[in-house]
C-alpha positions in Angstrom: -0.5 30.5 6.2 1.8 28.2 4.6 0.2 25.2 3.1 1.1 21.8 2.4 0.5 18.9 0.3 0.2 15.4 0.3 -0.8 14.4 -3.1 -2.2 10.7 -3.2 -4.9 11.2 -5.5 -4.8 14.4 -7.2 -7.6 15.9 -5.1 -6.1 18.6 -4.9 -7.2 19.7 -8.2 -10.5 20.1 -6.6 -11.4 22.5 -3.8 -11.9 21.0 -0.1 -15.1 21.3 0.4 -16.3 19.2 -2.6 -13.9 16.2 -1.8 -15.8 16.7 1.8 -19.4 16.6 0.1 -18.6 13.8 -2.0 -17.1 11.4 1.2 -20.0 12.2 2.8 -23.0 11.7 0.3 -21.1 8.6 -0.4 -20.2 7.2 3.1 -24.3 7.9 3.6 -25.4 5.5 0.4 -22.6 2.8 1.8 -23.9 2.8 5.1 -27.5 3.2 4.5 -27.5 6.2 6.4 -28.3 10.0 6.2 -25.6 11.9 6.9 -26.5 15.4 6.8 -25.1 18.4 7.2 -27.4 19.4 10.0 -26.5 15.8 12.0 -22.9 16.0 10.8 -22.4 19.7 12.0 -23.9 18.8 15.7 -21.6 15.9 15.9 -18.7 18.0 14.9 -19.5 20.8 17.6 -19.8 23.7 14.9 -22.7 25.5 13.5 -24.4 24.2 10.5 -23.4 27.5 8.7 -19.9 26.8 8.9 -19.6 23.3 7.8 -22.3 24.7 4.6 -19.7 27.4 4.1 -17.2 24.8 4.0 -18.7 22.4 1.9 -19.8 24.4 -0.5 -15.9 26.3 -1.0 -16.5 29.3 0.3 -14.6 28.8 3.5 -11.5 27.6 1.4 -8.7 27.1 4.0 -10.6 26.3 7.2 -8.5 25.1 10.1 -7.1 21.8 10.1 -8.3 21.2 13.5 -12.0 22.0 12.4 -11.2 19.6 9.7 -10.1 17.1 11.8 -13.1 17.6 13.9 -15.3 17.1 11.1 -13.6 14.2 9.5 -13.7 12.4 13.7 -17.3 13.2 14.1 -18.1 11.5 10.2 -16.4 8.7 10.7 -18.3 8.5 14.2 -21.6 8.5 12.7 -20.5 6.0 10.0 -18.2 3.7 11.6 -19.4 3.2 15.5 -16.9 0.7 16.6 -14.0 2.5 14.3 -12.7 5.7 12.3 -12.7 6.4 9.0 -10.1 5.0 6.7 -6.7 7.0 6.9 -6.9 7.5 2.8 -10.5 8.7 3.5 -9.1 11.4 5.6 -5.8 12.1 3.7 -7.9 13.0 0.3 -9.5 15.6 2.3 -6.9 16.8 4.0 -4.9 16.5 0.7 -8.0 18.7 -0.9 -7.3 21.7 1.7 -3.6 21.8 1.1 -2.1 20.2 4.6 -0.3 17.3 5.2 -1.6 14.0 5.4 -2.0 11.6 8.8 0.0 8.7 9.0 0.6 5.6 11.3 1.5 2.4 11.0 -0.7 -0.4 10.9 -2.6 -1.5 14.1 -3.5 -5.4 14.3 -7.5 -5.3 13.4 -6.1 -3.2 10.1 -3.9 -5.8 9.9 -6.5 -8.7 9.7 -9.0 -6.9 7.9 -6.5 -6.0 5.1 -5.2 -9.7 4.9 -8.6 -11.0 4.5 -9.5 -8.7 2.2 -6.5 -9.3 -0.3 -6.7 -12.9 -0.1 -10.0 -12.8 -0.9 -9.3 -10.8 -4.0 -6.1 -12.6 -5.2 -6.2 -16.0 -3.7 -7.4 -17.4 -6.9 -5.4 -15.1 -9.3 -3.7 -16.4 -12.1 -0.9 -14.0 -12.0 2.3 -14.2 -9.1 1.1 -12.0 -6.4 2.3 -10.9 -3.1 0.9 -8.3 -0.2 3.5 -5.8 1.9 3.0 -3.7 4.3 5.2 -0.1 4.0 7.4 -1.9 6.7 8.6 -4.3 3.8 6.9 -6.9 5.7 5.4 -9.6 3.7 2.1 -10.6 4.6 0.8 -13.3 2.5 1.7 -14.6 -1.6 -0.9 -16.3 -3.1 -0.1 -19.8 -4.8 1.3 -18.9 -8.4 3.3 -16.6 -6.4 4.6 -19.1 -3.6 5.2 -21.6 -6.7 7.1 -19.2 -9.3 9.5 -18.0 -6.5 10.3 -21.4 -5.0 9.6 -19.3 -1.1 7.7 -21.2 1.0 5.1 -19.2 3.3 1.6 -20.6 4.5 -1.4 -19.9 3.2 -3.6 -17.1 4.9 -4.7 -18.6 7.6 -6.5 -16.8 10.6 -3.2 -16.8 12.7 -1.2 -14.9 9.6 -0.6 -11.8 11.7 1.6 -13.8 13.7 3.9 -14.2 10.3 4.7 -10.1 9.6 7.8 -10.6 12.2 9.2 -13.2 10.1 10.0 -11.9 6.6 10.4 -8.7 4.8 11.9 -7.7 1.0 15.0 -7.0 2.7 15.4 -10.5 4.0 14.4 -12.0 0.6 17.4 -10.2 -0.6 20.1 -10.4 1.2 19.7 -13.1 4.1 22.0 -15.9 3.4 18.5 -18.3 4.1 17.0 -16.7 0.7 20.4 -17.6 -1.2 18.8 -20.4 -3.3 15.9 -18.1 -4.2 18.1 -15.8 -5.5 20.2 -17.8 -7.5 16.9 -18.4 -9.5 16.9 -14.4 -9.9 19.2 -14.6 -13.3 19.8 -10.6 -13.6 19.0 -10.1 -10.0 21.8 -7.1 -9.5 19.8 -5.3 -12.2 16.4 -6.2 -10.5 17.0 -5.8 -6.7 18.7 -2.1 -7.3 15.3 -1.4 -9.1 13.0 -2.9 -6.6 15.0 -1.1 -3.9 15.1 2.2 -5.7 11.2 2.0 -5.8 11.0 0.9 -1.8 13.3 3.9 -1.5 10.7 6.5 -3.1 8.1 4.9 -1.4 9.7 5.4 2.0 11.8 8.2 1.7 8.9 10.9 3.0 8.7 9.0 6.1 12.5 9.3 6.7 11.9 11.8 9.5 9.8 9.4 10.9 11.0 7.3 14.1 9.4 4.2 12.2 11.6 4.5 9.1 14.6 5.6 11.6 14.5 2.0 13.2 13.7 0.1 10.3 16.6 1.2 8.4 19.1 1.2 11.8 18.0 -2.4 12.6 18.1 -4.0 8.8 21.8 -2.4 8.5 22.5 -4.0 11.6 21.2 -7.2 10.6 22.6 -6.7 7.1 25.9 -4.4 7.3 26.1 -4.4 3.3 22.4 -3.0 2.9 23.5 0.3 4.8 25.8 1.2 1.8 23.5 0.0 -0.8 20.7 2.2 1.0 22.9 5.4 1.0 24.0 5.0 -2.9 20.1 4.0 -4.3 18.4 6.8 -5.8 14.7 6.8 -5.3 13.0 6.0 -8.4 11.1 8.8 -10.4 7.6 7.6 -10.7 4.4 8.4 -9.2 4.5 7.1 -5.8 1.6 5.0 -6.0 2.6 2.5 -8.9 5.7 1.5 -9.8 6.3 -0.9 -13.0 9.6 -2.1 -15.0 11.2 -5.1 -16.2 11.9 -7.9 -16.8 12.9 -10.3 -13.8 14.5 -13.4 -15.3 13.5 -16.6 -13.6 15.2 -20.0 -13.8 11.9 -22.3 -12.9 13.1 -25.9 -13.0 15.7 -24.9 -15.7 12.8 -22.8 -18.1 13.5 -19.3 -18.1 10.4 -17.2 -17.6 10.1 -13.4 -18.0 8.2 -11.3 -15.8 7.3 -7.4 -15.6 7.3 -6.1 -12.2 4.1 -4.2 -10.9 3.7 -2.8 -7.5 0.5 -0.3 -6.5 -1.7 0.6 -3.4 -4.1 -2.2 -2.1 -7.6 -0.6 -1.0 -5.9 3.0 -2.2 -4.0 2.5 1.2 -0.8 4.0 1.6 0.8 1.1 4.0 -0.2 -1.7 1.7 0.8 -2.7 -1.4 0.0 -5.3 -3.8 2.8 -6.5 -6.0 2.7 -8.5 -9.2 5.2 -10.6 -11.7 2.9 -10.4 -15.1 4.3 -12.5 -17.7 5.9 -10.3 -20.3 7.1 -12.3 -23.2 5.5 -14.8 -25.6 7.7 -17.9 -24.6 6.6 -17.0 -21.2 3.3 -16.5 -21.4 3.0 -19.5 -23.6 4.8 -21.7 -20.6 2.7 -20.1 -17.9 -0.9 -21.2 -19.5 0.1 -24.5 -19.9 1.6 -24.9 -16.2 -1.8 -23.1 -15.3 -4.0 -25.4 -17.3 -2.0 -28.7 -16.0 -2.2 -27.2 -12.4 -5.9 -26.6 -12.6 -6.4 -30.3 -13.8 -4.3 -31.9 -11.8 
């Protein structure tokens, strides 16, 4: 049998069935609920020796159907009204050596995700922004909205309705985004970066019918991204987090400085967090006092 891998978090370093024990001890404490093997194996429709054998690594490459089944009945006896989380499921798959699940995000993801991040980095001092893998932007929060001069709403309960309206691509090369990008002082350097790191972020979904139409209907939209795609070279980084800089910014003629961040919200593979830390001291010294005369004023 020929085995593949997804790595997301390394779990593969560690045998299936101990990345199985450990989602299910744990899903059992966060849920106030005892999980075990016995109840687990019934729900799953196989014998509790099988799932021990599993667990405990002697069964080392069990079908990925029986893994599936497993992972399904958990997230049944967990999660009533939903399934587990698709990085839950990837690790362990990931742990057994086969290829991860993916698809897109549906609309309750959507929401919850939203209201998650904003709860997290509504507040934050530092420029921050959520995507989806789409390249959709979801929400900023307001050191974000204010550094880049782009107007979007606050997160409201209707924000779902907002993913059809923007994504990275636009910011960069629809002629509506032209002022922002003036303010972009090395932005040739910057945007081949940023799309060399959407490119290794996307490029193992490029089989994918998902990715197919996303990059058929931006070159449409944008006949010069279409070359520019072709030539990029994905960057060579982990996957997960990409970092470099800086981004020059002309705020309100000051030029600020800023390191680019980008990582996995909630260690979800469709969501991303991305951040513009402040990266020199004329910056940094700038940024607290526009911070300190914003919180008093």
């Amino acid at each position: 049998m020929q085995l593949h891998t997804f790595r997301i978090g390394g779990t593969s370093m560690v045998h299936g069935g101990q990345v199985l024990r450990t989602l299910r001890l744990r899903l059992s404490d966060a849920q106030g609920k005892h999980i075990s093997l016995e109840r687990l194996a019934d729900a799953a429709g196989i014998s509790y020796e099988g799932l021990s054998n599993i667990e405990r690594g002697r069964t080392k490459h069990p079908p990925r159907s029986k893994i599936m089944k497993i992972l399904d009945a958990l997230g049944s006896l967990c999660y009533p009204k939903e399934s587990l989380r698709l990085q839950e499921k990837n690790n362990v798959l990931d742990a057994f050596g086969y290829e991860g699940l993916f698809s897109l995000p549906v609309p309750h993801e959507y929401t919850q995700t939203i209201e998650k991040w904003t709860l997290e980095n509504k507040d934050s001092l530092i420029p921050s922004y959520l995507v989806d893998i789409t390249q959709h932007i979801l929400c900023w929060n307001t050191y974000s909205q204010k550094t880049s001069g782009i107007e979007i709403p606050a997160v409201e309960h209707h924000i779902y309705s907002l993913i059809s309206k923007y994504t990275i691509f636009d910011i960069m090369f629809s002629k509506h985004f032209a002022p922002v990008r003036k303010n972009v002082l090395n932005q040739n350097i910057f945007f081949s970066l940023l799309l060399s790191t959407i490119k290794s972020e996307l490029i193992t979904h490029k089989h994918d019918q998902w990715y197919i139409d996303l990059i058929h209907d931006t070159s449409i939209k944008y006949p010069e991204f279409s070359t520019i795609w072709q030539d990029i070279k994905p960057m060579e980084s982990s996957k997960t987090r990409f970092r470099f800089g800086p981004i020059s910014i002309n705020h309100k003629n000051t030029i600020l400085n800023f390191e680019f961040q980008s990582f996995l919200f909630n260690d979800d593979i469709r969501f991303r967090t991305v951040q513009y830390l402040p990266c020199d001291t004329n910056t940094i010294l700038i940024w607290n006092q526009w911070v300190s005369l914003q919180k008093t004023s």
